[in-house]
Every structure is written in structure tokens, then in C-alpha cells.
C-alpha positions, 0 to 999 in steps of 0.5 A: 485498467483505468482507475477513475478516482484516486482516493489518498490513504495512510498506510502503515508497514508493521513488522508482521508484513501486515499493511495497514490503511487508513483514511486519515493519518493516524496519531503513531500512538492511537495506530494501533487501536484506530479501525483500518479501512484497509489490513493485508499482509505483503508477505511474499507479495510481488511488487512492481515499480510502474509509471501509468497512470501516474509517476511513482506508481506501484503495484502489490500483487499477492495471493490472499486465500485463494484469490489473487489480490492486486493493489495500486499505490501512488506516491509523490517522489521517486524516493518515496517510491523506493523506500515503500518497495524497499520496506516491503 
């Protein structure tokens, strides 16, 4: 799969396993209240570390219902990369 546009999101890990993204970064605060653009759980999710189309890519991949969900994230550092798999 190509992904033509990457898009940047700020996604918070809460400790339900819920993923929460945003278009901006939120105020820690005001977290909660603002309106996600994106909320799923990675409860139970695989993830893989890969390195196309980009350096530090990860996917999440899980079952959302009945439907299997994949979702492909980009990050700046190996580290950073490894902190969100660890967290995860």
C-alpha cells in the first residue's frame, strides 16, 4: 500500500488501551474534554515495527467489531518508535 498524504496527529495512550488522536496537540488538561478526530483501543492489537514507506513506521493492527482495523504511524526517532510499541 502507498499512503500518498501523511497527515501529522497527536495521539494520546490512555490507560483503558484507548488511542486517542487529535489534529493539534491538546492542552494535558483540556485532554479529555477535546473532540478526538480519531479513539480506538490497542487492546489486544498486533503491532509491527517496519521501515517503508518511512524510517520508524509502525503499524497497529486489530479487530474492531467484526472488521479487521490497520493503522500506519510515523515517528521522528528509533526511540520514539520503541516508547509507543513499548506503551502499547
Amino acid at each position: 500500500e502507498h499512503i500518498k498524504n501523511w497527515r501529522s496527529r497527536y495521539f494520546v495512550l490512555r490507560d483503558d488501551g484507548t488511542l486517542v488522536g487529535f489534529k493539534s496537540k491538546p492542552d494535558q488538561q483540556l485532554a479529555a474534554a477535546a473532540q478526538p478526530l480519531n479513539n480506538f483501543t490497542v487492546r489486544g492489537c498486533q503491532i509491527m515495527s517496519i521501515d517503508r514507506p518511512k524510517p520508524y513506521t509502525f503499524v497497529i493492527r486489530g479487530l474492531q467489531w467484526t472488521t479487521v482495523i490497520e493503522r500506519t504511524f510515523h515517528v521522528e526517532t528509533e526511540q520514539e518508535r520503541e516508547d509507543w510499541v513499548a506503551a502499547i
